[in-house]
Wavefront OBJ file of the C-alpha trace (Angstrom):
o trace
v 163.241 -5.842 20.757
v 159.601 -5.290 19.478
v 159.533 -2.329 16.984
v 156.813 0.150 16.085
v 158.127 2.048 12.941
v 154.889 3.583 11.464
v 153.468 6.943 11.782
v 151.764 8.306 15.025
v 148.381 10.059 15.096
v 147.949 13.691 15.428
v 145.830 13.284 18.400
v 148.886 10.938 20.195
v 151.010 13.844 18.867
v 148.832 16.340 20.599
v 147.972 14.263 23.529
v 152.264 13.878 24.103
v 152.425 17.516 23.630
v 150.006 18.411 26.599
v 152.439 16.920 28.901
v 155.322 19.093 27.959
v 152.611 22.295 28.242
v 151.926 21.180 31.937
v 155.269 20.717 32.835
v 156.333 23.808 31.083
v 153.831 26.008 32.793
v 155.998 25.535 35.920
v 159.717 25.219 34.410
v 159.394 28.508 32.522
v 157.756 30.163 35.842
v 161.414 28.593 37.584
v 163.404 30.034 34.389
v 161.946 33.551 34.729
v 160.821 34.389 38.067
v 162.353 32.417 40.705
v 165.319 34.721 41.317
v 162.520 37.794 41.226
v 160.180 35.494 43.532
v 162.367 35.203 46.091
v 164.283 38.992 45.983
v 160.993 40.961 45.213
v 158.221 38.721 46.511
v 159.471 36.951 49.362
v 161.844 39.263 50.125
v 165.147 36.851 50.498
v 168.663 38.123 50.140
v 169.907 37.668 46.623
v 172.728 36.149 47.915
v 170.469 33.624 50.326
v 168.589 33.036 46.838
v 171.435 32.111 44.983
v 172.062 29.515 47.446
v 168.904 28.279 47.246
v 168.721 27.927 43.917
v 171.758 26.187 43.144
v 171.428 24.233 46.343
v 167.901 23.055 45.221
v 168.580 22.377 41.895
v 171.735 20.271 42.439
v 169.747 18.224 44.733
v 167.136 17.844 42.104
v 170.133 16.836 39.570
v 171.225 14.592 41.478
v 167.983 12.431 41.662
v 168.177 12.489 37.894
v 170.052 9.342 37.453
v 168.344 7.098 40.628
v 164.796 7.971 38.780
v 166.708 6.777 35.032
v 167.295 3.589 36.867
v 164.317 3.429 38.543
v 162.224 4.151 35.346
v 164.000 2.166 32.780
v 163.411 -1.159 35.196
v 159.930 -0.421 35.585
v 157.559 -2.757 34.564
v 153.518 -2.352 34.540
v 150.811 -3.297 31.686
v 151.013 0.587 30.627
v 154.563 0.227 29.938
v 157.608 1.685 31.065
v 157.528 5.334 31.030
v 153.508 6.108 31.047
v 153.020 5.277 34.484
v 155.090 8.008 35.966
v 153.029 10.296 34.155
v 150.049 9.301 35.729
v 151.573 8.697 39.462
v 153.170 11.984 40.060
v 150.791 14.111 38.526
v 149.114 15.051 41.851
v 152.308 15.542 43.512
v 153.777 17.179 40.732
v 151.115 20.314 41.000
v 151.299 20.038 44.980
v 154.891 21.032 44.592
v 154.884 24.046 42.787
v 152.254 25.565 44.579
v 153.857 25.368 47.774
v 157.448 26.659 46.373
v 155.476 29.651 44.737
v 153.763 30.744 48.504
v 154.875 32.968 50.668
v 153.993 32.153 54.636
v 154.774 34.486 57.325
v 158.463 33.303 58.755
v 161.288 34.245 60.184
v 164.054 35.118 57.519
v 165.778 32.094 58.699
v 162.569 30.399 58.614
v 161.623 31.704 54.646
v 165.337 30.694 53.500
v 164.567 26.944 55.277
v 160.992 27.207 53.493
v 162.045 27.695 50.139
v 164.871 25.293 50.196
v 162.920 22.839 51.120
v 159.858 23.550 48.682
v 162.165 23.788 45.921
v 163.956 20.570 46.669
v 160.208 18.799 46.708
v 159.319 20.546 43.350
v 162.364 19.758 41.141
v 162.458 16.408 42.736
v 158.930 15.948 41.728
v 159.921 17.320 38.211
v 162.160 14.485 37.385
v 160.132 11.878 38.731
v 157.847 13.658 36.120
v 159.294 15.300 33.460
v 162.209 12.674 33.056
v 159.735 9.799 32.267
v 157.959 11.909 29.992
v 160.575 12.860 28.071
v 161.789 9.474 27.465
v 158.422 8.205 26.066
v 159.361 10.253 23.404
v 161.808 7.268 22.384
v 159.432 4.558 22.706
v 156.854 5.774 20.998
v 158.075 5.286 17.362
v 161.528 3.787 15.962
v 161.122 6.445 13.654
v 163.885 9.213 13.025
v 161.169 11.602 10.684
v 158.777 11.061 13.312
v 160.407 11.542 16.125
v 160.809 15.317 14.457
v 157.847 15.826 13.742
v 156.698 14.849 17.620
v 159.476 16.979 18.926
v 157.698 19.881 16.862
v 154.642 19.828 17.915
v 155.830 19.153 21.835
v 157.748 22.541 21.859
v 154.586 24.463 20.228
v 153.214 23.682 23.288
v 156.179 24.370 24.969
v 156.236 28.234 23.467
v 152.857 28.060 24.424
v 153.341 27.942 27.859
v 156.439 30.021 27.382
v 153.984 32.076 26.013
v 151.814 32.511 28.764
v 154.774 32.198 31.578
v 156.881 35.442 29.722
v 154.044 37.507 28.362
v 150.942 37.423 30.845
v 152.009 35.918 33.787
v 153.609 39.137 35.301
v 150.144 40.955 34.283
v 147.868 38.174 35.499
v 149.687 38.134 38.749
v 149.342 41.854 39.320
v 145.760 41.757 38.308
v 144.968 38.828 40.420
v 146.313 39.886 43.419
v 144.851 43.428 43.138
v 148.887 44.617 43.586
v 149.652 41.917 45.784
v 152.162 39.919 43.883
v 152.691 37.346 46.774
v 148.597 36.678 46.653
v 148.737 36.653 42.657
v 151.695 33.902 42.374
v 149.082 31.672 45.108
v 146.409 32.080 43.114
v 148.091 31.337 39.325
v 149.954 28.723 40.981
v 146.840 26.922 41.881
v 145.668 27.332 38.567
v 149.032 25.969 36.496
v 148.339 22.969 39.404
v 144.827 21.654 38.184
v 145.260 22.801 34.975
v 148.765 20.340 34.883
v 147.162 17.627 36.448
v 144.100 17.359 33.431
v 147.025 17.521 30.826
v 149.041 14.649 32.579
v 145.840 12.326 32.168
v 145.458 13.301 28.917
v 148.865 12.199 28.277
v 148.582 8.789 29.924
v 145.957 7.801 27.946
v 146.578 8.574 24.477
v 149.734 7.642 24.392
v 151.274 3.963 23.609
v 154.963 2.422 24.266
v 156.011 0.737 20.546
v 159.839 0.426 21.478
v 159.382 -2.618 23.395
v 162.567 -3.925 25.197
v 162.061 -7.999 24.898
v 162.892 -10.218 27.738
v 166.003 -11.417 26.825
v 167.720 -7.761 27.320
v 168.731 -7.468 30.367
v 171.996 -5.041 31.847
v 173.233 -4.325 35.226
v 173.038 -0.607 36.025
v 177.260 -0.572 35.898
v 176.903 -1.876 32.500
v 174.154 1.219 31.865
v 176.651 3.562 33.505
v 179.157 2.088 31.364
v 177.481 2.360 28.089
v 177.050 5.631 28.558
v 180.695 6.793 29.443
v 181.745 5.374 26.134
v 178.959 6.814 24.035
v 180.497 10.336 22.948
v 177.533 11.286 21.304
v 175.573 11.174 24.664
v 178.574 13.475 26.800
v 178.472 16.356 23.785
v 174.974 16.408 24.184
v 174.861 16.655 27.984
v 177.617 19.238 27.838
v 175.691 21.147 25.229
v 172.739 20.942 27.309
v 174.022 22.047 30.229
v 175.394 25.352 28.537
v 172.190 26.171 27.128
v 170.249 25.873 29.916
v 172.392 28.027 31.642
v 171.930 30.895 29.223
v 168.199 30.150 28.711
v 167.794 30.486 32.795
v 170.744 33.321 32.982
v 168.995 35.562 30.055
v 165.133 34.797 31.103
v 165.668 35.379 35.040
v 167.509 38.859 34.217
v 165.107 40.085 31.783
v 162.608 41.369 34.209
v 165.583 43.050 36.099
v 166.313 44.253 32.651
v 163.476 46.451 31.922
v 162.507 47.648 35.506
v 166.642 48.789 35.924
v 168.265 49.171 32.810
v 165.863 50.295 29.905
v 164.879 53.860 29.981
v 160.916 53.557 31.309
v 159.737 56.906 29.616
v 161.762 55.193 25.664
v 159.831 52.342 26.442
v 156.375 54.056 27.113
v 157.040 55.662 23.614
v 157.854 52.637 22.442
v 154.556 50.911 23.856
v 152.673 53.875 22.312
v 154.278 54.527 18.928
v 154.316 50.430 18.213
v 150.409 50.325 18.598
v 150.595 48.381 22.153
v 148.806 50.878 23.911
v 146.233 51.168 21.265
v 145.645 46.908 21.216
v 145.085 47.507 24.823
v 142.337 49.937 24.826
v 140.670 48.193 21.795
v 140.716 44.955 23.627
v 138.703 47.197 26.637
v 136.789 48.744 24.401
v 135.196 45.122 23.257
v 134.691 43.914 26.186
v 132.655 47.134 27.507
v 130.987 46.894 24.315
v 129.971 43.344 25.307
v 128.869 44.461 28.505
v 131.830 43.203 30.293
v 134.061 45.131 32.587
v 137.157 47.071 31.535
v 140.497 44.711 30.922
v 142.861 46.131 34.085
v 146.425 45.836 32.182
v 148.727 47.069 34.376
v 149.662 50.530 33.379
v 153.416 49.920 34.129
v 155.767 50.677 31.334
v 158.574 47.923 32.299
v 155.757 45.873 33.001
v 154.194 45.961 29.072
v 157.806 46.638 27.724
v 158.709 42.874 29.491
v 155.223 41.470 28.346
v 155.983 42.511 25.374
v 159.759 41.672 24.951
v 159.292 38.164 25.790
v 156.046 38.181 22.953
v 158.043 38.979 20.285
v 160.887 36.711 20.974
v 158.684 34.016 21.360
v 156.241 34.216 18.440
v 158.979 34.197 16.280
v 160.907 31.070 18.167
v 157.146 29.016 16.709
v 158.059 30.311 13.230
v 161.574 28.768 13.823
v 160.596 25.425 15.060
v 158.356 25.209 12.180
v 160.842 25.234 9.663
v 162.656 22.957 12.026
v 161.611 20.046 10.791
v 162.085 20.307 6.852
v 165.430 21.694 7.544
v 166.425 18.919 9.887
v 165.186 16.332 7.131
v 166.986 17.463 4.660
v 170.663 18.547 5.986
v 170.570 16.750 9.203
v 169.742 17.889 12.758
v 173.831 18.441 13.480
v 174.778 20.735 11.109
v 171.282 22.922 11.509
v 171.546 23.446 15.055
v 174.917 24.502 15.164
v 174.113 26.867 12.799
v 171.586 28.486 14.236
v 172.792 28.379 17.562
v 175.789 30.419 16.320
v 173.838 32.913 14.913
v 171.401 33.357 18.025
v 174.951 33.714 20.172
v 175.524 36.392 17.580
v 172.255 38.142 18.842
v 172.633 37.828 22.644
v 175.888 39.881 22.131
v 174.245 42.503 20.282
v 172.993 43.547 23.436
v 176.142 44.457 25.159
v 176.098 47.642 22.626
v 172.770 48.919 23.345
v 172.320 52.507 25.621
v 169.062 52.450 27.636
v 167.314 54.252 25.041
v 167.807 52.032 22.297
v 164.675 50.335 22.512
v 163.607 49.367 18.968
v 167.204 47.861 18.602
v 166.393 45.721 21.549
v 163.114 44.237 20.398
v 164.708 44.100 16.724
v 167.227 42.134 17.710
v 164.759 39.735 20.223
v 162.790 38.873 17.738
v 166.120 37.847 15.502
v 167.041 35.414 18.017
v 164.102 34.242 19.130
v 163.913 32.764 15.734
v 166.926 31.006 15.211
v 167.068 30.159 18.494
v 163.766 28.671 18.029
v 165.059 26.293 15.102
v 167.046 24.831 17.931
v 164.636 23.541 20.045
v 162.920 20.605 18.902
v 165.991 19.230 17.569
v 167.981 19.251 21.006
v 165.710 16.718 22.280
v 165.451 15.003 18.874
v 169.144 14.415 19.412
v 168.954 13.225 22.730
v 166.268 10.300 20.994
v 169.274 9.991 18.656
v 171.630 9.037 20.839
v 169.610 6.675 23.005
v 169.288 5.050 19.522
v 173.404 5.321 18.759
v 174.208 3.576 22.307
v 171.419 0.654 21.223
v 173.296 0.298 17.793
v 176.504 0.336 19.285
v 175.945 -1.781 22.539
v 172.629 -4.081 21.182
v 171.264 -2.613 24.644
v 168.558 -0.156 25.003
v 168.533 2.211 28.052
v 166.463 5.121 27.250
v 165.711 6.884 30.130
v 169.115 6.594 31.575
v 169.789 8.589 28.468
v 167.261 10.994 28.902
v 168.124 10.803 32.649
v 171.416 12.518 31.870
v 170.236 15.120 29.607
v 167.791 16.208 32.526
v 170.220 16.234 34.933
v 171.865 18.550 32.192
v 168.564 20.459 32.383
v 168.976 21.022 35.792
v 172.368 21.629 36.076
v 171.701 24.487 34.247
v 169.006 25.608 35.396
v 170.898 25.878 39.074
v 174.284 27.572 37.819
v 171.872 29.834 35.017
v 169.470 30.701 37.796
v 171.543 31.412 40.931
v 174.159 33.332 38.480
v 171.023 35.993 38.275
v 170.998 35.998 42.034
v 174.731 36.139 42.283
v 175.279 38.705 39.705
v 172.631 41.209 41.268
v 174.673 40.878 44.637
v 178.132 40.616 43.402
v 177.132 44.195 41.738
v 174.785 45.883 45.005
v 171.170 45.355 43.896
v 168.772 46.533 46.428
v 164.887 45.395 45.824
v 163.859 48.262 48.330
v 165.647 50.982 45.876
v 163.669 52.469 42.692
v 166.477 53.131 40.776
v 169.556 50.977 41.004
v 173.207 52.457 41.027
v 174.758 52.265 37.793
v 177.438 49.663 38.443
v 173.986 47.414 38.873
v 172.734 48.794 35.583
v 175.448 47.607 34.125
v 175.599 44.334 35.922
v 172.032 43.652 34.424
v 173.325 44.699 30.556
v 176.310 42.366 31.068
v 173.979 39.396 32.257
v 171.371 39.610 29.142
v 174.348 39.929 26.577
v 178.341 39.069 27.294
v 177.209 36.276 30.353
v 174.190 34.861 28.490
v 176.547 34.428 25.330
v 179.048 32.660 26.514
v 177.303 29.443 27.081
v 175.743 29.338 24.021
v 179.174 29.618 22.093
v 181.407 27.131 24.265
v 178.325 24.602 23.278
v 178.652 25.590 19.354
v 182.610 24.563 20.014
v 181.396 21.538 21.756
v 179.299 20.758 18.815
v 182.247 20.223 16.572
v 182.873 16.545 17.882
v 179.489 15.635 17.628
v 179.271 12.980 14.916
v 175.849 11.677 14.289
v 175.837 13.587 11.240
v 172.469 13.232 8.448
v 173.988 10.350 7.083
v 174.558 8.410 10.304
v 171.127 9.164 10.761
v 169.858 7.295 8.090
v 173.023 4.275 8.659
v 171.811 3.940 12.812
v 167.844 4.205 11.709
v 168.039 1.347 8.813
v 170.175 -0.978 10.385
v 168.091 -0.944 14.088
v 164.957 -1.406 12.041
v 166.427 -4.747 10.622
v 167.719 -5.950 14.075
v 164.145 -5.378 15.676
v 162.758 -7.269 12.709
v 164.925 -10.095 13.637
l 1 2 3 4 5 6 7 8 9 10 11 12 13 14 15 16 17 18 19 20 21 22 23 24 25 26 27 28 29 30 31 32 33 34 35 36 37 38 39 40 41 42 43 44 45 46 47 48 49 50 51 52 53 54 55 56 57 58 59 60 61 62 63 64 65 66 67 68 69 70 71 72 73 74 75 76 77 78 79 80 81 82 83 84 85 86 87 88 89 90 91 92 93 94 95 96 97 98 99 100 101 102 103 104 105 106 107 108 109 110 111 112 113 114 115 116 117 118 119 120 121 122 123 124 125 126 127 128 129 130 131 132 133 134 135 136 137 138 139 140 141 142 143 144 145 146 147 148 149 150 151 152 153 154 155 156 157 158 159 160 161 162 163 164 165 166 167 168 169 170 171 172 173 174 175 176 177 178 179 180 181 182 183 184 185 186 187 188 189 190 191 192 193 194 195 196 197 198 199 200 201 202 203 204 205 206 207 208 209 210 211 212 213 214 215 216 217 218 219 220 221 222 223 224 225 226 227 228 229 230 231 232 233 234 235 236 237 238 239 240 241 242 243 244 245 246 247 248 249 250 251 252 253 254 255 256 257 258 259 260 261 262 263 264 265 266 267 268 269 270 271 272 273 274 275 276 277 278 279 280 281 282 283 284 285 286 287 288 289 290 291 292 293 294 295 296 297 298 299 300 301 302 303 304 305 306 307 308 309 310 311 312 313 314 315 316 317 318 319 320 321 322 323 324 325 326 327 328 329 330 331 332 333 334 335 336 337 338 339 340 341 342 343 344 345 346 347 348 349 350 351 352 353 354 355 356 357 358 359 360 361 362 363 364 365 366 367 368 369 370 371 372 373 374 375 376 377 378 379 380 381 382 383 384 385 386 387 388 389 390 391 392 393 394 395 396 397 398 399 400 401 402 403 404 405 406 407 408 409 410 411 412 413 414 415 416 417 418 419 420 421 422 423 424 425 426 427 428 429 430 431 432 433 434 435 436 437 438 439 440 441 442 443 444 445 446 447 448 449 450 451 452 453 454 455 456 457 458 459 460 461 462 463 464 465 466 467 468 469 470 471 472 473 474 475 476 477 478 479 480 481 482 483 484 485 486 487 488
């Protein structure tokens, strides 16, 4: 086993981190508009879309492991992992542009359509996205590192959380003039090319230090294995799997949230009395100052009150995963986690007392868990590097992406069950897209989704949590005694 242990570059740091902005820029579109693509845009059954959601994604899952096996036996002069990156860039931005259009079928025709689009694009994510991620491990052997990479890789990520949550819903009303089928096409295109540069920029400033030497060598049943007795590695797809599912639960149902639930006239108020409105016609001001035409933000209350929303829960989830790292350092990634995962639960309950008027309790308590949520983050996926690490010191055989393999199939998993739950709920309790207003027991559906449903993941994974025992000072045991078997 060759061994890199020294410190990476800020511009390999960055360069890593553009890859996770690409691929973000279409996972958080899946996370928060896919249900509302295909009830609102595409005009699909919410039942039929639940279907083809959690039909799509399990497909997806599914390929998780094949393209663990695939990747971890792949060997070029870039490396392992790298080369994925650069192959399925193209394909990669193909993909979501073609689940995100809307061409003029039948309704049996749009459901076959979007299944199959869907099944290309989250295929086409793992063959991606999995890779990616477990570069991550092979880039440095080590442990303070590898937290301070996974910190700057989910700036990005809020980044493109960022634009997905706060401006996409704007950008696509302003781009297609109204015509949110036309807007999604053209953004879509955008997110494509704009993916694709990131990808390359990724390949090539990145290098593979965590070398696997010749003499390693393991069947894929002794991979398979390896993993089944590595406890570590099934608390940390179980806890992945549950968060996921609340992150794609709570983020599809939001938009349902403020367009059904919230009180629109509160929220104008609110959009007024918080200095919203006034940011908006200071930003038009400049620009007609400049010379430039007026800035067309949609005039929509739910609309702004969403933008919004998601803006403040976000901004503070970057303050959280910068004190990520220093906390994570100095009482171990375990133990901060699960603490701030409990009290983010906490948060999403909070919700299930709020009246439709309560508005400035509902952004209050946003930006509360969007920050210790956000302290989360980085260290899920620093724990994932973890355990690739623990099944190396415990089985002198390194299968990385296998690991990471699992934890995306956790990814998806969740994704599916988080995302066609929004579809499922808003049937099970009579939502109509054609209606204005919804009947109440659909209100209530929607309150029940962002707050009692969405929590419940989150604290059956802080239970979970409880076995996990790569604690701070296994850390430091599985780091030190690695580094003298690779020097060996």
């Amino acid at each position: 086993m060759k061994n890199n242990n020294t410190s990476l570059s800020i511009t390999e740091k960055v360069g890593y981190s553009l890859g996770d902005l690409a691929a973000n820029l279409i996972f958080q579109t899946l996370m928060t508009f896919l249900a509302f693509f295909y009830t609102d845009v595409y005009n699909i059954p919410a039942s039929k879309a639940a279907a083809i959601i959690f039909t799509g994604g399990m497909i997806g899952a599914c390929f998780n492991p094949i393209m663990g096996i695939i990747a971890d036996r792949t060997v070029t002069r870039w490396g392992k992992f790298r080369p994925w990156i650069l192959w399925t860039s193209v394909p990669f931005g193909i993909s979501a542009l073609l689940a995100f259009s809307t061409p003029d079928f039948s309704d049996d025709g749009k459901i076959i359509y979007a299944l199959s689009t869907y099944i290309f694009l989250v295929i086409m994510y793992s063959a991606n996205n999995l890779p990616y991620a477990a570069l991550s491990g092979v880039l440095t052997g080590n442990m303070k590192e590898r937290n301070s990479l996974s910190s700057y890789r989910f700036v990005a990520v809020m980044l493109a959380q960022f634009i997905i949550q706060v401006l996409l819903l704007p950008l696509i009303i302003i781009l297609g003039d109204g015509d949110k089928a036309l807007g999604f096409s053209k953004i879509m295109t955008f997110f494509a090319i704009v993916g694709i540069v990131c990808f390359l920029i990724t390949f090539i400033t990145t290098r593979e230090r965590v070398v696997t030497s010749a003499e390693q060598k393991s069947s894929i049943k002794q991979d398979i294995l390896d993993l089944m007795k590595n406890r570590p590695w099934v608390i940390i797809l179980s806890v992945t799997i549950l968060i996921f599912i609340t992150l794609a639960l709570k983020g599809g149902m939001t938009i349902y949230y403020f367009e059904h639930f919230l009180n629109k006239d509160q929220v104008a108020l609110f959009l007024d009395s918080s200095g919203f409105n006034t940011l908006i016609s200071n930003l038009n001001s400049l620009l007609i100052g400049v010379g430039l035409s007026e800035f067309q933000w949609p005039k929509d209350a739910a609309t702004s009150g969403f933008s919004l929303f998601n803006a403040c829960g976000i901004l503070f989830m970057i303050l959280g995963i910068f004190i990520s790292k220093p906390l994570a350092d100095r009482y171990g990634k375990r133990d901060v986690f699960s603490l701030a995962l409990t009290i983010a639960t906490s948060t999403l309950a909070l919700f299930y007392f709020y009246s439709p008027t309560s508005i400035i309790a509902v952004f209050t308590t946003q930006i509360i868990h969007g920050f210790f949520y956000g302290v989360t983050i980085p260290l899920l996926w620093a724990m994932i590097a973890d355990v690739a690490d623990y099944s190396e010191w415990k089985n002198n055989r390194r299968a990385t992406a296998i690991i990471f393999s699992a934890m995306i199939f956790g990814l998806k998993v969740g994704l599916s069950v988080g995302g066609s739950l929004v579809a499922i709920i808003l049937a099970y309790y009579g939502y109509n897209n054609e209606l204005a207003v919804q009947a109440p027991e659909t209100a209530q559906g929607i309150k029940l989704s962002i707050s009692v449903f969405a929590a419940i993941p989150f604290a059956l994974a802080i239970i979970i949590l409880f076995a996990y025992e790569i604690n701070r000072k296994m850390e430091h045991v599985i780091e030190s005694e690695l580094l003298q078997r690779r020097a060996t």
